[in-house]
C-alpha positions, 0 to 999 in steps of 0.5 A: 873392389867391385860390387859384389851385388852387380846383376850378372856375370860374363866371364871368369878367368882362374890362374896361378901365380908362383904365390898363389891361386887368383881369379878375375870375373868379368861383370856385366854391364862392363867391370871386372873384379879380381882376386886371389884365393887362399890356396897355394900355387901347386893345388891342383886345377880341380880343388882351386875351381871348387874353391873358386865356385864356392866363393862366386856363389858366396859373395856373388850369389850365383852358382856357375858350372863354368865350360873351362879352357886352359887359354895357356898353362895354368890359365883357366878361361870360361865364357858364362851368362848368369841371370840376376839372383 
């Protein structure tokens, strides 16, 4: 796993897989983490990305408000640009 204090964040993808909810964050300079969240494959898109945003914050320190698009079914993508904490 990545550093959790990198200076920003580029992107966020959240998706389901048939076992679970996962997230990946693209970090600048150029990284990338990736996760799974504790929810199960049917919770709806809205309580995973609330879910989702309070983990970014938590273990990012950065509060997003990701403009999402469903990039193909169950694909969530969101472009964003987080100054440093």
């Amino acid at each position: 796993m990545l550093s959790m204090t990198r200076p920003g964040l580029r992107s966020v993808l959240l998706y389901h897989t048939p076992e679970r909810w996962r997230f990946a964050v693209g970090e600048d300079p150029v990284a990338m983490a990736c996760g799974a969240l504790d929810l199960p494959p049917d919770t709806p898109f809205e309580l995973a990305e609330q879910v989702f945003r309070e983990h970014i914050e938590r273990h990012w320190g950065h509060r997003i408000e990701p403009q999402w698009r469903e990039s193909k079914p169950g694909w969530w993508e969101a472009d964003l640009s987080v100054p440093p904490a």
